[in-house]
Every structure is written in structure tokens, then in C-alpha cells.
C-alpha positions as CSV (number, residue, x, y, z in Angstrom):
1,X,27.2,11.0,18.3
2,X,26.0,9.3,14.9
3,X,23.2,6.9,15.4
4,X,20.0,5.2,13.5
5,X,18.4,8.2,11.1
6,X,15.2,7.0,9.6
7,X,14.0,9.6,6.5
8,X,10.4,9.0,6.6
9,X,7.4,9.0,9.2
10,X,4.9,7.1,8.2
11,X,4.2,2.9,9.3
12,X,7.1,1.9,7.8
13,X,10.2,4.7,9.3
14,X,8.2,4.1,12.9
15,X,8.2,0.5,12.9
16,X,12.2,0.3,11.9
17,X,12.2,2.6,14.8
18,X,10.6,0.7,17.7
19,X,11.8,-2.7,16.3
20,X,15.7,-1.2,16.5
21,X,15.6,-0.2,19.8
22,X,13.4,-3.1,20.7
23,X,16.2,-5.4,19.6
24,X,19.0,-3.8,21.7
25,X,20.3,-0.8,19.9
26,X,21.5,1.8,22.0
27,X,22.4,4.7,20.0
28,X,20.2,7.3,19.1
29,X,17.4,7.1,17.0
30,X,16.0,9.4,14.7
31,X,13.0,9.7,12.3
32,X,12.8,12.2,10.2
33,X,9.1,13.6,8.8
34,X,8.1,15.7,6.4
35,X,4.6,16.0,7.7
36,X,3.6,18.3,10.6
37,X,1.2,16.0,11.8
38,X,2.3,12.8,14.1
39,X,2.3,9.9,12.5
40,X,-0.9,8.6,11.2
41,X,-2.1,5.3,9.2
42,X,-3.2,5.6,5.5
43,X,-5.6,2.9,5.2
44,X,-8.4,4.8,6.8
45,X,-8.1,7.8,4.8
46,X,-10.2,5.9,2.5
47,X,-13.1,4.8,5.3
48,X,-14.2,8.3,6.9
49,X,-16.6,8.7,9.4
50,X,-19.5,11.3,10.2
51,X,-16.9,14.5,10.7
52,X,-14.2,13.7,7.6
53,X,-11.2,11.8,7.0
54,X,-9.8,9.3,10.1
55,X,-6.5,10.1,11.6
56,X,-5.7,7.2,13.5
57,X,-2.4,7.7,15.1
58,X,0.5,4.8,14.6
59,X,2.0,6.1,18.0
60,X,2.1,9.2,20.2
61,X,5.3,11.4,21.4
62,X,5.3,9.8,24.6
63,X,5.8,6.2,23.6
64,X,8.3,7.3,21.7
65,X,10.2,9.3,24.5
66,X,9.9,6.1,26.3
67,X,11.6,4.6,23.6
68,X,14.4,7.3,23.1
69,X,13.5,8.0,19.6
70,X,13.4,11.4,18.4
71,X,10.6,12.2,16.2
72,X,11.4,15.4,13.9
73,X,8.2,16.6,11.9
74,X,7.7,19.0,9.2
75,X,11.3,18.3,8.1
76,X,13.0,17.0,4.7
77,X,16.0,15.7,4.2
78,X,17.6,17.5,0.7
79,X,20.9,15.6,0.6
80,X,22.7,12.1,1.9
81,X,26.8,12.8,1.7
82,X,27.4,9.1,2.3
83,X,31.4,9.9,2.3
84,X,30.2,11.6,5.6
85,X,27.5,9.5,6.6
86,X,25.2,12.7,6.9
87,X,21.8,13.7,6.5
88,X,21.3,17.3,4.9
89,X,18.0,18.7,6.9
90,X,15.6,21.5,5.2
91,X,15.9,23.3,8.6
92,X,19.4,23.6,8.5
93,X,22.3,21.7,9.3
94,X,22.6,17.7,9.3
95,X,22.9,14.7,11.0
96,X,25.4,12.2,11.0
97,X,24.3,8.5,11.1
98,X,26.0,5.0,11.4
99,X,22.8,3.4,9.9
100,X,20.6,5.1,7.5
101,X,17.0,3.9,6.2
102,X,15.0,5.3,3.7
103,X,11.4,4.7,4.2
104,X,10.6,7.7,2.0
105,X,7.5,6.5,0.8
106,X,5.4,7.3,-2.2
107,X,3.3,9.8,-3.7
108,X,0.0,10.0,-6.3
109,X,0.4,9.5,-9.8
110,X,-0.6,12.3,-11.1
111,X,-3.1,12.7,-14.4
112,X,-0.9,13.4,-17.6
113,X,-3.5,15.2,-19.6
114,X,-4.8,18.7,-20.4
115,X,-6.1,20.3,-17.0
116,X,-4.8,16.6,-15.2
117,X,-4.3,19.6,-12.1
118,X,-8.0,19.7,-11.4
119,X,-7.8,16.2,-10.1
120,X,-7.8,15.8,-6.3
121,X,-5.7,12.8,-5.3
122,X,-5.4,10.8,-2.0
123,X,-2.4,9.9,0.2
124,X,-2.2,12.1,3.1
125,X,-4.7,13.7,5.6
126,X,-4.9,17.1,3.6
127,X,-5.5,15.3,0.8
128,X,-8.2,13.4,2.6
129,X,-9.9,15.7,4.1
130,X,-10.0,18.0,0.7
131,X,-11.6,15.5,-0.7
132,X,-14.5,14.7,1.2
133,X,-15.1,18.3,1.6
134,X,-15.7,18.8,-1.9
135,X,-18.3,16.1,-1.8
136,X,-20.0,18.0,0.7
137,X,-20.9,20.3,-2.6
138,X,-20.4,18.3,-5.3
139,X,-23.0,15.7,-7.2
140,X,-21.4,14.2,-10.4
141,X,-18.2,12.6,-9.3
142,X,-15.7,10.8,-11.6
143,X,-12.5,8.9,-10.6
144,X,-10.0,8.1,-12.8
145,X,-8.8,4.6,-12.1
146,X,-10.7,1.3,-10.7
147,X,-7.6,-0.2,-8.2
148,X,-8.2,-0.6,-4.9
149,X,-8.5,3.2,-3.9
150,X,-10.1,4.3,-6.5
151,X,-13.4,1.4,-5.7
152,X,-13.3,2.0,-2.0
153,X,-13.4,6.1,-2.9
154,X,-16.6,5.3,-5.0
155,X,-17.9,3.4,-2.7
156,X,-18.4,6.1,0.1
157,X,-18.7,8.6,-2.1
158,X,-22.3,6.9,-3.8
159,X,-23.3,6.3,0.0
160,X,-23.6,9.7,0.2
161,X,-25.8,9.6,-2.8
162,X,-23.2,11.6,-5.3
163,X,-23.5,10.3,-8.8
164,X,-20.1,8.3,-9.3
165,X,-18.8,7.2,-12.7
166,X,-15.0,5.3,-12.8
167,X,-13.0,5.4,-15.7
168,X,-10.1,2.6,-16.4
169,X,-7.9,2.5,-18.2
170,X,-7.2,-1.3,-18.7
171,X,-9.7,-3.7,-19.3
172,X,-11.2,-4.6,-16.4
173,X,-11.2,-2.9,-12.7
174,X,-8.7,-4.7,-9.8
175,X,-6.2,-5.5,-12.8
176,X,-3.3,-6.0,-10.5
177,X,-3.0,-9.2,-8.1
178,X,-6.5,-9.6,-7.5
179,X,-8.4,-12.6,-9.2
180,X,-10.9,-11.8,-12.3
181,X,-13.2,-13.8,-10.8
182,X,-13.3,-11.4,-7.9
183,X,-12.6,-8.1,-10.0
184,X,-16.4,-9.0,-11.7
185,X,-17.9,-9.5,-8.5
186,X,-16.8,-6.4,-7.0
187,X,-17.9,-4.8,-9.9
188,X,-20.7,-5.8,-10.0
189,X,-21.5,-5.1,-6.9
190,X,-20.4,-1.1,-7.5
191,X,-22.8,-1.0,-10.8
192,X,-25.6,-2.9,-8.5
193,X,-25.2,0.6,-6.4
194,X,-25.3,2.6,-9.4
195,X,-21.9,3.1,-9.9
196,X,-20.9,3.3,-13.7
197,X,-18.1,1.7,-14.5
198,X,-16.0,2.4,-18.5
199,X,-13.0,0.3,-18.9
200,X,-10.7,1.4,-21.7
201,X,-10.9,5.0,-21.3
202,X,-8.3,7.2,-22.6
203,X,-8.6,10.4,-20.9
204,X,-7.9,13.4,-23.4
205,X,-8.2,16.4,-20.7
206,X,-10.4,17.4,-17.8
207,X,-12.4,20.4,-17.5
208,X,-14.6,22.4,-15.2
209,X,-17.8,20.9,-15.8
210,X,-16.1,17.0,-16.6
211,X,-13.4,14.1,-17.9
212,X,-13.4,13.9,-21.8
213,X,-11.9,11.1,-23.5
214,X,-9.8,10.7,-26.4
215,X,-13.0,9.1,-28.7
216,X,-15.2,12.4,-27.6
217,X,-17.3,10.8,-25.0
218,X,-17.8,13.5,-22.0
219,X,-18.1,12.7,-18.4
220,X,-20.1,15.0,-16.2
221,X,-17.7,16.1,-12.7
222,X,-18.0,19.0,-10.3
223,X,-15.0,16.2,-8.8
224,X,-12.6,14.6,-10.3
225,X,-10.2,11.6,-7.9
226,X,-7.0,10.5,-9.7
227,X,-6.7,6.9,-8.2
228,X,-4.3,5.8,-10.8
229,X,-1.4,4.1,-8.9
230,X,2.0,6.0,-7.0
231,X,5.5,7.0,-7.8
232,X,8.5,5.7,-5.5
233,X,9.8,8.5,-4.2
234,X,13.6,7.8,-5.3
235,X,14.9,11.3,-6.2
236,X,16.8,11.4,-2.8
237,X,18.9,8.1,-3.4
238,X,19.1,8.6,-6.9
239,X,20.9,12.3,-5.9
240,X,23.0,10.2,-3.4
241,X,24.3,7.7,-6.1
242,X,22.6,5.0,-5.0
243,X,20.6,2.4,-7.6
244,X,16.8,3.5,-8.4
245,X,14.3,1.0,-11.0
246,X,11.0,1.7,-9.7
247,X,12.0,1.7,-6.6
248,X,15.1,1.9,-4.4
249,X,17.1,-1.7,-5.4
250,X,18.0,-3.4,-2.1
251,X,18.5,-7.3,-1.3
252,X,16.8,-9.7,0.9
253,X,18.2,-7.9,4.0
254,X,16.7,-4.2,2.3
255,X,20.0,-3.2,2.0
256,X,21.2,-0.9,-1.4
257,X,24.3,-0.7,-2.7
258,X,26.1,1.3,0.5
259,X,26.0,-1.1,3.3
260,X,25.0,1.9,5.2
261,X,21.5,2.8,4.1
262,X,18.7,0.3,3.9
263,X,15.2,1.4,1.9
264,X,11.9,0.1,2.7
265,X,8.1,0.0,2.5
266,X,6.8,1.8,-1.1
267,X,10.1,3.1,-2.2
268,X,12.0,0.0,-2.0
269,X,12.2,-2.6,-4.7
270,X,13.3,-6.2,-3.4
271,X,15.4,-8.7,-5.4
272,X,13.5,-12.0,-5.3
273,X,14.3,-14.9,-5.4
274,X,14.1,-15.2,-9.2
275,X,16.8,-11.9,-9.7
276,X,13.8,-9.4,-10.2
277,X,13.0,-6.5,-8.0
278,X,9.6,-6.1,-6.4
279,X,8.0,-3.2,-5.0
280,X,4.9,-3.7,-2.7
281,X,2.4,-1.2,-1.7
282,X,0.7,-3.0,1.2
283,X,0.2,-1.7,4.9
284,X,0.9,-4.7,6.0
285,X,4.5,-4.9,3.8
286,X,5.3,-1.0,5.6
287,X,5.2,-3.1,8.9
288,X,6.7,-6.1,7.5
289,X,9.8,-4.4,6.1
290,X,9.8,-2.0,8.5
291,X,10.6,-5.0,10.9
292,X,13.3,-6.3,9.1
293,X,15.1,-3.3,8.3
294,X,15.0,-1.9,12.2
295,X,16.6,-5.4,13.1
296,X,18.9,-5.2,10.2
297,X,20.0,-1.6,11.2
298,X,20.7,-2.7,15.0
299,X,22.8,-5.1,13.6
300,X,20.4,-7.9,12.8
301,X,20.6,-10.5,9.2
302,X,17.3,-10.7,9.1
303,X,15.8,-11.4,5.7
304,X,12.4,-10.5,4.3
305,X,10.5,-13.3,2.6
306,X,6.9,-12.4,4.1
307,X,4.0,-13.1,1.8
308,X,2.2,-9.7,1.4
309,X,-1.3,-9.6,2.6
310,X,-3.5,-6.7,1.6
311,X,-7.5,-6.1,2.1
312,X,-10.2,-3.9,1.4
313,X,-13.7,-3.2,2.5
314,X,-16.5,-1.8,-0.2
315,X,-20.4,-1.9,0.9
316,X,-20.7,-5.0,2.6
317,X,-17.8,-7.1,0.9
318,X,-14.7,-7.8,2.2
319,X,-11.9,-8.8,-0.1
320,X,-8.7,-10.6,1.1
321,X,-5.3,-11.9,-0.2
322,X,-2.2,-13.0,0.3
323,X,1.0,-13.9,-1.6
324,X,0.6,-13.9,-5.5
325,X,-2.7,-14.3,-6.9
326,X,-2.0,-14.2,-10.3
327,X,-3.1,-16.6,-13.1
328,X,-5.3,-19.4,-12.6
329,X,-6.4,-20.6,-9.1
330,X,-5.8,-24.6,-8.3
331,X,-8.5,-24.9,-6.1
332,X,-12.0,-22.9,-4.9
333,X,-13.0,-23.3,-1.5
334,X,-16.9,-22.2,-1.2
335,X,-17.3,-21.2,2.8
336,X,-21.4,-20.6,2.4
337,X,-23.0,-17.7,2.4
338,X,-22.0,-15.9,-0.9
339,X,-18.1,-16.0,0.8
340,X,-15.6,-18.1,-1.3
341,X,-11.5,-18.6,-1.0
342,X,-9.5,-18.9,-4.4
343,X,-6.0,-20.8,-3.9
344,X,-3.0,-20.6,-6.3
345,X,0.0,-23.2,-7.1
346,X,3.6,-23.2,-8.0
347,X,4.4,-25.9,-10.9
348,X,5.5,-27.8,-7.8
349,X,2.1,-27.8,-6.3
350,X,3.3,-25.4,-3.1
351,X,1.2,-23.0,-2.3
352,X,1.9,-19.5,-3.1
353,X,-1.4,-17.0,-2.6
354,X,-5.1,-17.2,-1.5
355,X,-7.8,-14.7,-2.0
356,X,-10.9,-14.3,-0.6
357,X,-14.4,-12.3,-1.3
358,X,-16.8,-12.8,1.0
359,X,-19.4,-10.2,3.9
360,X,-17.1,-8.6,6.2
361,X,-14.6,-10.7,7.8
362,X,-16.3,-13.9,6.5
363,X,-12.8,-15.0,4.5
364,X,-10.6,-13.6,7.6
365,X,-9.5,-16.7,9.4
366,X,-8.8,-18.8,6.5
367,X,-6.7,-16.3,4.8
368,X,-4.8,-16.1,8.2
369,X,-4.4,-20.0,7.4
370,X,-3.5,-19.5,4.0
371,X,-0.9,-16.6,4.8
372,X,1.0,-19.7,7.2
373,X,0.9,-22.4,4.4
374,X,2.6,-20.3,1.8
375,X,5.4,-22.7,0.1
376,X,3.8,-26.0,1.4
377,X,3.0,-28.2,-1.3
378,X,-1.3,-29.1,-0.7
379,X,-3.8,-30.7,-2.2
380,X,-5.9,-29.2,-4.4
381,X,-9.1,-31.3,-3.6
382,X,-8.6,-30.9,0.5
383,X,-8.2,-27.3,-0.4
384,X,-11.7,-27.0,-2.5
385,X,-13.5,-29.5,-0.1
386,X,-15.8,-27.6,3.0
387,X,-15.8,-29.8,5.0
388,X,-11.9,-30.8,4.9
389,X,-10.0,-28.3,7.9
390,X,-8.1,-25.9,7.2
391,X,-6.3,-25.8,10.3
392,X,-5.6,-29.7,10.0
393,X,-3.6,-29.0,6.9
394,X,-1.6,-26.3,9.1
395,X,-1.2,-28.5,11.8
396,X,-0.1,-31.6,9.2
397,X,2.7,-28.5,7.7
């Protein structure tokens, strides 16, 4: 009997899952894994403790028994024949399906230079783990891109006293969707633990003993980190016909071009509202789209127009945002105590994206505001002022 397959393990394939059968469906479901291990979340891969890498489990068999889902690990699915509805399976055989998701994921970008190979990389628990027992050994440490992953990387990896150097490529660390303002700090905050930091580095080829760059400046490394972005994995719709651009193309409802198969999570890329397509790399968008495709596949219209909140924790700081941060902010909120909230406007004054940099969880609760007042049009001095609520704006929405 053909049923719900789900090609891909991870937040995204298990929250389509659960939210399917959660909404009435009752056919089978099936997720499809190409990892042996259960399914785990990604975010602490990044935030080890004392014994190595954190695998924090997104569910266990039994919950999923509960649920009637079937949880398949360690296999791929090599083919969809979509005049059949069918998944081809790496262990033989295939399964038919009524609904088909592809939550396939991404993977590292790798380094495209001489010796780019030596380069460890981080995405899965192997990965992880490799890494953090090479720093066991190693003492000069250099990581090729200054995102997200690549500061939170050097940020454990100099509490541990390694020598840490980042190189970027562009001209300033956190170039994508986080505010410059909040990019320095965190910077400076990396070079105030002796982090070096070299923007505009061109990497020419990597080596046993380093990184050299294209204008012959060397880089001392028994470890070199690739943190330079993913790749969609498409190659499995893209063999099945379906329409890949950085990303699976689906609509508002995740849906591609067969009304069959929905994508979501890393390897889709959304139409917005605008006609572009969007891809978003967020935990919180795996659960997000992950909800809205499982309701979509049990039958659901369900459309996804979430603003995508995203986070991340180095030393002491903890940096917040939600919705698009780009450009200019309207308004700056200061909350005390070094923590401050940056607001952005449409040309029609609505709100669309906050960020916050502040100790720990200090910008938490207003960015949970924030994330609720998305497409409201504010004021910009209620906004900056302290001592103006933030929840009275919410309740006056």
C-alpha cells in the first residue's frame, strides 16, 4: 500500500513525519535515512561538552512506533520514477508512495583549491567528532570562513587554548543577514580572545604544515575547518525531472512541479512573495517547513510565511534574529547591560526583522516579541525608547 515516504532523517523529514500523522493521515509513513545513527539535531555539533561532539536525539524508535512511522537508517534513495510514484532504495527494491517529500538536506562546501581535501568540515556527528579529536593534538588552527559555524568553531576551539586564525573571504565576518554593527562586535570580541581574524583572503592551496593565500602570506595549521557555507543537495530531483536553482523550487505550500512530491528544510528554495526563490538554512526553518509540508502531505493547504529565526552562542554573547536584517535598522533599542535590539522597516514602515547581541539570553524575550510583530507597521521611536513595552505594542497588533 503506497503511503507518505519522506527521503531524509534529519529535523526537517521527522517533523513532516509526526505533524502528518498528527493531523489525521492514516496511511503509512516512511522516513528514509541515510545515516546509521537515529536522528540527531545539528546545532550542537558546534557546542561540545567535556567527552566530544553532542548527539542530542530529535526522537527515539519508540515514539515513533507509537506514531506508526517507519524509520529506515543507513539507506539512500538512488532514483524517484514519478510515472510510478516509487522510491528506488540503495538496499534494494522500492517503495511506492502517494505523497513524496524531499527533506534531503545539505552538505559542506567544500575548499576549491590545491590540497582543499585536508580540510575537515562540519555537518554530521562523524564529522564532529573528527574534528574535536584532532584538536586533542593539534595547536595552530585555521578555519576557512567567518559565518556562523565557522566563529562558534573558533570559539571553542581557542577555549581550549589552540592558536585559532579565521580567514574570510569577503570583507567583513557574519556577511550574510546579520547586522554590521553586530558582525564588529562579535568580532571583536573573538580578536579580544586572541582570535586573528584576515578578511579578504584568497586561499591558493593548503598544505601539511598551513593555508597559503594567493598574495604569499602563510598560515600556520596542524587543522584546517572549511566553514564556508553548503550545497542543496538537488541531484536526486534534478535526476527525477524536477526544477533545481539553488535549491529544489517549490511554492508557498513547498510543493515542486509534480503535485506529488513536496521539498523542504536546506534543499528547498521558496518562491516569495516578490517571484524569487529563497533557501533558508535555519533549525528553526527545518521545523518550520517541516510543519507545513507534513500538513500539506496529509492533505493540508497550509502555506509557509514564517519569519526565520536563527541564533548563536560564542563566549558569553548571544546573538539573535529574526526575519530580514538586511540594510539599515529604523530603530535601536538599548536593553542595559552591554545587550542591544536592532529593528528593520519596509518602505511602508511594517516591521520585517529584529536582531539582538547581548550576554546569554539577555535579547531572548524581545526577539520572541519581535518574531510576533513581523508585517505590523510600528513606530520607530516606541521601538528605540526603554522604557516604552514591548509587549504593549504586541498587545496594541
Amino acid at each position: 500500500m503506497s503511503g507518505i515516504v519522506i527521503i531524509g532523517a534529519g529535523e526537517c523529514g521527522i517533523r513532516a513525519a509526526v505533524t502528518a500523522r498528527d493531523t489525521g493521515y492514516q496511511g503509512p509513513i516512511t522516513v528514509i535515512g541515510e545515516e546509521t545513527a537515529l536522528p540527531y539535531e545539528r546545532p550542537p555539533l558546534s557546542k561540545p561538552d567535556d567527552s566530544g561532539a553532542v548527539e542530542k536525539p530529535i526522537t527515539t524508535l519508540e515514539a515513533l512506533s507509537e506514531k506508526a512511522i517507519v524509520l529506515k537508517c543507513g539507506v539512500s534513495a538512488i532514483a524517484i520514477k514519478r510515472d510510478a510514484q516509487e522510491v528506488v532504495l540503495s538496499e534494494g527494491g522500492s517503495l511506492p508512495y502517494e505523497k513524496l517529500l524531499l527533506a534531503t538536506g545539505s552538505r559542506p562546501r567544500p575548499l576549491n583549491c590545491i590540497g582543499g581535501d585536508r580540510a575537515l568540515v562540519l555537518r554530521t556527528i562523524e564529522d564532529a567528532n573528527a574534528i574535536y579529536a584532532a584538536a586533542r593534538t593539534a595547536k595552530h588552527v585555521v578555519i576557512v570562513g567567518a559565518g556562523l559555524i565557522g566563529l562558534e568553531l573558533a570559539a571553542e576551539l581557542r577555549t581550549r587554548n589552540l592558536n585559532v586564525t579565521i580567514l574570510e573571504a569577503g570583507p567583513r565576518p557574519l556577511g550574510r543577514n546579520v547586522p554590521e554593527q553586530f558582525a564588529t562586535k562579535m568580532a571583536l570580541r573573538h580578536q579580544g580572545a586572541g582570535v586573528g581574524i584576515v578578511c579578504n583572503a584568497q586561499i591558493a592551496s593548503c598544505t601539511d604544515s598551513g593555508v597559503v593565500l594567493n598574495d604569499g602570506r602563510i598560515f600556520e595549521a596542524d587543522l584546517i575547518i572549511a566553514a564556508i557555507g553548503v550545497v542543496p543537495n538537488t541531484e536526486l530531483a534534478a535526476s527525477a525531472g524536477l526544477t533545481t536553482e539553488n535549491g529544489i523550487r517549490v511554492d508557498s505550500r513547498l510543493m515542486t512541479d509534480d503535485p506529488n512530491i513536496f521539498a523542504a528544510g536546506d534543499c528547498a528554495a521558496v518562491k516569495t512573495a516578490e517571484g524569487t526563490y529563497r533557501r533558508y538554512e535555519t533549525w528553526q526553518n527545518a521545523q518550520a517547513q517541516g510543519e507545513v509540508a507534513g500538513r500539506n502531505l496529509a492533505g493540508g493547504n497550509a502555506l509557509f510565511d514564517i519569519p526565520v529565526w536563527f541564533w548563536s552562542d560564542q563566549y558569553d554573547l548571544g546573538l539573535q534574529g529574526v526575519g530580514d536584517t538586511s540594510g539599515s535598522p529604523a530603530a535601536i533599542r538599548d536593553l542595559g547591560k552591554d545587550a542591544e535590539m536592532l529593528f528593520f522597516f519596509d518602505d511602508d514602515g511594517a516591521l520585517v526583522g529584529a536582531a539582538g547581541l547581548g550576554r546569554g539570553n539577555a535579547v531572548a524575550k524581545d526577539i520572541k516579541i519581535a518574531q510576533r510583530l513581523i508585517g505590523v507597521r510600528l513606530d520607530a521611536a516606541a521601538l528605540s525608547d526603554p522604557g516604552h513595552n514591548l509587549k504593549k505594542l504586541l498587545r496594541a497588533a
